[in-house]
N, C-alpha and C positions, 0 to 999 in steps of 0.2 A: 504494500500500500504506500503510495506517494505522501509527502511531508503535505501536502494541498490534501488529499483525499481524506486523508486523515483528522487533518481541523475540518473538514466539511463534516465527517462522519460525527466526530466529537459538537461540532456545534450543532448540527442536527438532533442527536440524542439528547443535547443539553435544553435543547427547545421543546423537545419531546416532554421532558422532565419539569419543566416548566408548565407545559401545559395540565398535563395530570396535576401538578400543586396548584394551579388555579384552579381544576375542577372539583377538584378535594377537601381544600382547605378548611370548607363550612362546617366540615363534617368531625372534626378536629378539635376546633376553636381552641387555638392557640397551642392544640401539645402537639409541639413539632418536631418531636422526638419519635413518634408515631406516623407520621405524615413523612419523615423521613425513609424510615422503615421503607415501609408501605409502597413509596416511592422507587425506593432502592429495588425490590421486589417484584414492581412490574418492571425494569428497564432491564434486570438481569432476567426474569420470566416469560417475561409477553416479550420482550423485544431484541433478547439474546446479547447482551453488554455484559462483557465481562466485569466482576464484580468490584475489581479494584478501582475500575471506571468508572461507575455506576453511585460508588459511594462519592467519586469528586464531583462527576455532572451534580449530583444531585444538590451537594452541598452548593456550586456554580451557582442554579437553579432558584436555591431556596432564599439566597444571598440577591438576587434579581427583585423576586418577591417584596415589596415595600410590604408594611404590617397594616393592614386594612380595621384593626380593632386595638380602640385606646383603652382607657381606664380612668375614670371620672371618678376620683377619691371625694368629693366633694359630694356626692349622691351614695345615698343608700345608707345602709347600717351595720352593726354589728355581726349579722348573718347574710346578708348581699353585698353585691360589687355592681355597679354600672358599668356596662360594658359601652362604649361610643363605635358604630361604626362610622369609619375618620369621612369615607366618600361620601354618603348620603345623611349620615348627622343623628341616624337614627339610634336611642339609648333603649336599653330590655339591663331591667336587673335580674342578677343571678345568684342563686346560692350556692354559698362559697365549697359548701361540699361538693358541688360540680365541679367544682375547676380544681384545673392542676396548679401543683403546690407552687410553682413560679409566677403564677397571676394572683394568689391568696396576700394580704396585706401580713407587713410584717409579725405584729399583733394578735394574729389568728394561731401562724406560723409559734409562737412561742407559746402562745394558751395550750394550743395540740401536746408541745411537748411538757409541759406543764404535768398536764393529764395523764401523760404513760410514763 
């Protein structure tokens, strides 16, 4: 394979990789450690990339992705988080036992360990 065929195939796949994380994303919210995966798995199963590949596209990819959902500490309480999505403005509060422990406020994060 040519040093040209090569970055074509590589940017190809990495667009590929791209696309799946925008179609994905929602489903996720925010654990992108999962979406990573997941990622990583179809471009080495559906599309045949090897997998040393597959973990950089992917990282490339997820790195492209701006983050589409903020965090309005100013809204909610003790047991919710407002979540803002950043493009249409629209806020939905959540409870914090949904969400993964990197969107959880720090305060939750220390009551939990508190507890066990």
């Amino acid at each position: 394979m040519s040093d040209t065929s090569a970055k074509d195939y590589r940017s190809t796949m990495q667009a590929a990789a791209k696309a799946y994380i925008l179609r994905h994303q929602d489903e996720y919210l925010g654990d992108d450690e999962r979406l990573y995966d997941r990622t990583c798995r179809y471009l080495v199963h559906g599309l045949e990339v090897p997998t040393f590949m597959a973990q950089r596209l992917v990282h490339l990819a997820m790195t492209e992705v701006a983050s589409r959902v903020a965090i309005d500490r100013a809204q909610g309480d003790s047991t919710r988080l407002c979540l803002v999505h950043v493009r249409s403005g629209e806020r939905a509060l959540f409870p914090l036992r949904y969400l993964p422990l990197r969107l959880q406020p720090p305060m939750t994060l220390q009551a939990a360990a508190a507890a066990h």
